[in-house]
C-alpha positions in Angstrom: 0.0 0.0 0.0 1.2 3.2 -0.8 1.3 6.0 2.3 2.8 9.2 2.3 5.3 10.8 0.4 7.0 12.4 3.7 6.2 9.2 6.1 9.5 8.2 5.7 11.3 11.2 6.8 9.0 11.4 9.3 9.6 8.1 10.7 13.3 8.5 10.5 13.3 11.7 12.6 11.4 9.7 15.1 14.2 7.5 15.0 16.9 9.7 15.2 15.2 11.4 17.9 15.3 7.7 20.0 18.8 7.5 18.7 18.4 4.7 16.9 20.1 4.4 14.0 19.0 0.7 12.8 16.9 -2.2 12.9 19.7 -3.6 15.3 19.9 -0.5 17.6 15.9 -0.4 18.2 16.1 -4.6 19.1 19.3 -4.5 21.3 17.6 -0.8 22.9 14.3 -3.3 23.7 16.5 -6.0 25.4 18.2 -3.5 27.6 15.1 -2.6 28.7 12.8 -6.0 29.0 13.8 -9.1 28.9 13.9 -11.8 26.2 10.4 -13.6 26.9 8.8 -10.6 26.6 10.5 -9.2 23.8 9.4 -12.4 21.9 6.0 -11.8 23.3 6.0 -8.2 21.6 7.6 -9.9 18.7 4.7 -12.6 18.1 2.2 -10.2 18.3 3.2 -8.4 15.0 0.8 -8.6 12.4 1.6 -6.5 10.1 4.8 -5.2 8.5 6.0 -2.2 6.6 9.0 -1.8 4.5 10.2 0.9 2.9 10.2 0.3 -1.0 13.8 2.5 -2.1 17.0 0.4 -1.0 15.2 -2.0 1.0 13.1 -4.1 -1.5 13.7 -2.3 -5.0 17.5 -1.2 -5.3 17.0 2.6 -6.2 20.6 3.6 -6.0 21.7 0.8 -8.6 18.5 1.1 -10.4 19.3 5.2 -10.7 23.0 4.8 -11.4 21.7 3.2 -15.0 19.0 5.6 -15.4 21.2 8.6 -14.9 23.3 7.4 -17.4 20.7 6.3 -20.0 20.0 9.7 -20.2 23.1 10.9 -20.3 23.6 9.0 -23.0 20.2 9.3 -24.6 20.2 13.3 -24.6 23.8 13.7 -25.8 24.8 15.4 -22.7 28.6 13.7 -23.3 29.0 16.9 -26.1 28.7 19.3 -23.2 30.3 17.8 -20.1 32.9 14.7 -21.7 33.3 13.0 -18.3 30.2 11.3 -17.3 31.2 11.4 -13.5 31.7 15.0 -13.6 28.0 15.2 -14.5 26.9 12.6 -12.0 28.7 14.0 -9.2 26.8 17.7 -10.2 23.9 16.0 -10.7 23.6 13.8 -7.3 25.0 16.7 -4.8 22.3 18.9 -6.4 20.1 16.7 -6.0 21.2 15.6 -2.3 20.3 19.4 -1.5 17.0 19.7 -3.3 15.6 16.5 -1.6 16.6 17.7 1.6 15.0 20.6 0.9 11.7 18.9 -0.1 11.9 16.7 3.0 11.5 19.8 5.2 8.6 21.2 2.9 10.8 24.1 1.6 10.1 23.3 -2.1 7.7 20.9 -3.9 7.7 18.4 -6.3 7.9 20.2 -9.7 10.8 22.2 -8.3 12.6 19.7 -7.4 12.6 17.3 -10.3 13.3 20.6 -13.0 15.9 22.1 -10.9 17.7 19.3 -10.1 18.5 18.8 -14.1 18.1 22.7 -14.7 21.0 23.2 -12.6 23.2 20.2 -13.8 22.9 21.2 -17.6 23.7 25.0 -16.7 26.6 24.0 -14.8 28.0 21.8 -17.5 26.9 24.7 -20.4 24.4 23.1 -21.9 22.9 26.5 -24.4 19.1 27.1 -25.1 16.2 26.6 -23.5 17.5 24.2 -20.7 14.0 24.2 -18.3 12.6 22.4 -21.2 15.4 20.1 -21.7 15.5 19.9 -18.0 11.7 18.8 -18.1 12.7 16.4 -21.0 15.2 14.8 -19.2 13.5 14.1 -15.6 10.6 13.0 -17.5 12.9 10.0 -19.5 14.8 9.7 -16.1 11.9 8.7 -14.5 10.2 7.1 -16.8 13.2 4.5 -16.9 13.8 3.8 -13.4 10.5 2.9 -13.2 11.2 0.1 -16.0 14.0 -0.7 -13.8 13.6 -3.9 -11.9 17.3 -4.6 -9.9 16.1 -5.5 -6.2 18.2 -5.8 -3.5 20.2 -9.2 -2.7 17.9 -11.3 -0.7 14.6 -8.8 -0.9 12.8 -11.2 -2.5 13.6 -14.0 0.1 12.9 -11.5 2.5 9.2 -10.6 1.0 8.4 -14.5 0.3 9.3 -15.5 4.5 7.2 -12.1 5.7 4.2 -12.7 3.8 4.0 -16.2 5.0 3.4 -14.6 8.6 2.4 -11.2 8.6 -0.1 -8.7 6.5 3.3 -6.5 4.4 2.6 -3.1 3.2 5.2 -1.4 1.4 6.3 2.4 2.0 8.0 4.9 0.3 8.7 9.0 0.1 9.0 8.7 -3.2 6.5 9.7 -5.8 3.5 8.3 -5.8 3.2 7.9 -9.9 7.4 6.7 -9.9 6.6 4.4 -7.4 3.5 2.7 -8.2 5.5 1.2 -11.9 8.1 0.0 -9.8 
């Protein structure tokens, strides 16, 4: 089921907030606290899972890696900026920031997916109309990560022993159309 855009920042402030870091911090923090029985007691009473979908289940940062340069490649950006990690390393720290910005509700959506190409095809001197182009491009980017179906080693293990016990529901922050192909 899809939930929220923002539910997983939100949960991982939570998180942060507790100070745990991982799945291992929050079980170890529980054991410090009661004791094993009851722990397992808490544990068999779980009926229903959440996962988030990005770099959990579905391997985004893989799955982007080929998409970023499929359109790279696609939109002849190599005539502009000939080092194709050059343009990745604009791209990603630009779009590091503009997701960050987004998490705290500073931008929206349509800003952030045109800027975060705007800005990398102005950097590497790209001429003309580059919003367009920019639109272009996130458009084909998207479009082909959504194709993309690398998961993460052992996700589908993972999905196939949880379903057999509990009721799994699938989160993500990212958006909603992207995330529904996948």
């Amino acid at each position: 089921a899809y939930i929220d855009e923002n539910l997983d920042a939100v949960l991982g402030d939570i998180f942060k907030a507790m100070g745990v870091q991982n799945l291992s911090d929050l079980v170890s923090g529980l054991l410090n606290i009661y004791s094993t029985e009851t722990v397992q007691e808490l544990a068999d009473s779980i009926k229903t899972v959440f996962v988030d979908l990005d770099d959990t289940i579905w391997w985004f940062t893989e799955n982007s890696k080929v998409a970023l340069r499929h359109v790279y490649d696609k939109f002849g950006l190599s005539q502009y900026c000939n080092d194709y990690n050059s343009f990745r390393d604009i791209y990603a720290a630009k779009n590091l920031e503009l997701w960050d910005l987004y998490h705290y509700g500073k931008i929206n959506k349509d800003y952030l997916v045109t800027e975060r190409y705007r800005y990398t095809l102005e950097q590497i001197g790209v001429p003309g109309d580059i919003e367009a182009l920019a639109k272009d491009i996130d458009d084909e980017y998207l479009f082909f990560l959504s194709s993309m179906g690398t998961l993460i080693p052992g996700a589908k293990d993972l999905l196939d022993y949880l379903v057999k016990k509990y009721d799994v529901n699938i989160l993500s922050n990212g958006f909603k159309e992207v995330q529904m192909r996948k």
